[in-house]
C-alpha positions as CSV (number, residue, x, y, z in Angstrom):
1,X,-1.8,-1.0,18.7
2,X,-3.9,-1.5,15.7
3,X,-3.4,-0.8,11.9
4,X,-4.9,2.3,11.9
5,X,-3.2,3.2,14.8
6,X,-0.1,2.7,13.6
7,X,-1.4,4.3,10.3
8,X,-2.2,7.6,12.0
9,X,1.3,6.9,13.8
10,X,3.2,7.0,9.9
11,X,1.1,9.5,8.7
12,X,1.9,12.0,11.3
13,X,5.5,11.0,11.7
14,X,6.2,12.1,8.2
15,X,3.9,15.3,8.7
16,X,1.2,14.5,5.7
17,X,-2.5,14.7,6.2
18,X,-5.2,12.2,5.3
19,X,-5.9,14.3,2.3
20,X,-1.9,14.7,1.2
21,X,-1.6,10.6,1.6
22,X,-4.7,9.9,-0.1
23,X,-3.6,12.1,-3.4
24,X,-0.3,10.3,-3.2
25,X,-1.8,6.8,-3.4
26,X,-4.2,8.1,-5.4
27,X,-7.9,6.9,-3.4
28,X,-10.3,9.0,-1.7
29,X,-9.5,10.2,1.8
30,X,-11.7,8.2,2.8
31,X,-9.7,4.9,2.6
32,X,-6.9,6.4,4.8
33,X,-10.1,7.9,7.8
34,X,-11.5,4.1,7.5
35,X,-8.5,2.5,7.8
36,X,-7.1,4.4,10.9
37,X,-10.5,4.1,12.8
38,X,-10.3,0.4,11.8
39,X,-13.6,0.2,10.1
40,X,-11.8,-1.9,7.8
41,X,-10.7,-5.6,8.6
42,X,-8.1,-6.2,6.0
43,X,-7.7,-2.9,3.8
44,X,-6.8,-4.1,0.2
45,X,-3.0,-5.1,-0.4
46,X,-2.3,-2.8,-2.8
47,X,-3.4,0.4,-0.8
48,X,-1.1,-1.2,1.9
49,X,1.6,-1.5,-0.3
50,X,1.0,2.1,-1.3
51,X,1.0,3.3,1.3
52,X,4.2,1.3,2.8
53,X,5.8,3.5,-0.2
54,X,4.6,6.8,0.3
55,X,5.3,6.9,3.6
56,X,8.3,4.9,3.5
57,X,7.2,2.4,6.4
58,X,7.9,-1.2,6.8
59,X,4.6,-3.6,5.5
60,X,5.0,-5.6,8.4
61,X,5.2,-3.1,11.2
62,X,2.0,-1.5,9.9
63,X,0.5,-4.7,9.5
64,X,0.7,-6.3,12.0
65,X,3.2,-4.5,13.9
66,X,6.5,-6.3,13.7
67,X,9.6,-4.4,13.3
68,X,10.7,-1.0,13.0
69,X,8.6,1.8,11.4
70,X,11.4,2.3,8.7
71,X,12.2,0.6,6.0
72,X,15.4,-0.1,4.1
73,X,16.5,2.2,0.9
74,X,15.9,-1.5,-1.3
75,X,13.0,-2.3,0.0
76,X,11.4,1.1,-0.9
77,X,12.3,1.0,-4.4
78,X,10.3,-2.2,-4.6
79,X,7.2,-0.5,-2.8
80,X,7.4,2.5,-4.9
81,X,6.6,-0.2,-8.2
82,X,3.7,-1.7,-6.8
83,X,2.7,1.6,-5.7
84,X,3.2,3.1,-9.7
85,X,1.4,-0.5,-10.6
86,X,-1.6,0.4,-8.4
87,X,-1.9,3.7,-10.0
88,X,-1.9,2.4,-13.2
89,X,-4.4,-0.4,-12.9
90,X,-7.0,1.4,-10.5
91,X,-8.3,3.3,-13.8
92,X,-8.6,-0.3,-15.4
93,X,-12.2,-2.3,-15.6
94,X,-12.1,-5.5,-13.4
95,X,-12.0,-8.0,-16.2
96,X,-8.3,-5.6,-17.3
97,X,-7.0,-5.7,-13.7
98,X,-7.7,-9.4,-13.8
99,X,-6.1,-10.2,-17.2
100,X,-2.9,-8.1,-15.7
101,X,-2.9,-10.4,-13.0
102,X,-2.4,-13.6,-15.0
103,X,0.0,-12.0,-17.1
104,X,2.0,-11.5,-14.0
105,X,1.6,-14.7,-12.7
106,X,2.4,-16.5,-15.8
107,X,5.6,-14.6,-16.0
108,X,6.4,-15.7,-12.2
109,X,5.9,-19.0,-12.9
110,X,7.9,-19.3,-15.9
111,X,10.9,-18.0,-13.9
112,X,10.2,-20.8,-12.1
113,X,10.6,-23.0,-14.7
């Protein structure tokens, strides 16, 4: 079975539409229609991730199809903030997204430290 397989699998299990998921995530329908006919190789993390939260899936079993469907309560709540950090930073210019993304990875690697 194949990402968008499975994709079209979720999508119908929790009764939304393309055009319901797509709003939620906030992209175009057409992500989710290339996506489940596979036209796309390795759809962007953070649609994934999205996606994982709206529908309340497990990354992995979409993926690459390991696991259950469903997710754990924790593990949504997780998903949910990288879906709200999505949101937020798709309305952001490139060079924005990319200073965002060294301001998270410098705070990562100072809790390293």
């Amino acid at each position: 079975m194949s990402i968008g397989q499975r994709l079209k699998e979720a999508r119908k299990a929790r009764s939304m539409s393309q055009d319901m998921l797509a709003d939620k995530i906030g992209a175009s329908r057409g992500v989710i229609t290339n996506i489940e006919h596979d036209k796309v190789s390795e759809p962007q993390p953070m649609v994934i991730n999205a996606i994982c939260s709206v529908l309340n899936i497990n990354k992995e079993w979409l993926t690459d199809g390991i696991g259950s469907m469903d997710i754990s309560k924790e593990a949504t709540r997780s998903a949910k903030v990288l879906s709200e950090i999505y949101a937020c930073a798709q309305d952001l210019s490139e060079e924005e997204q990319l200073f965002i993304l060294d301001m998270i990875k410098t705070y990562t690697k100072h809790l390293k430290d």
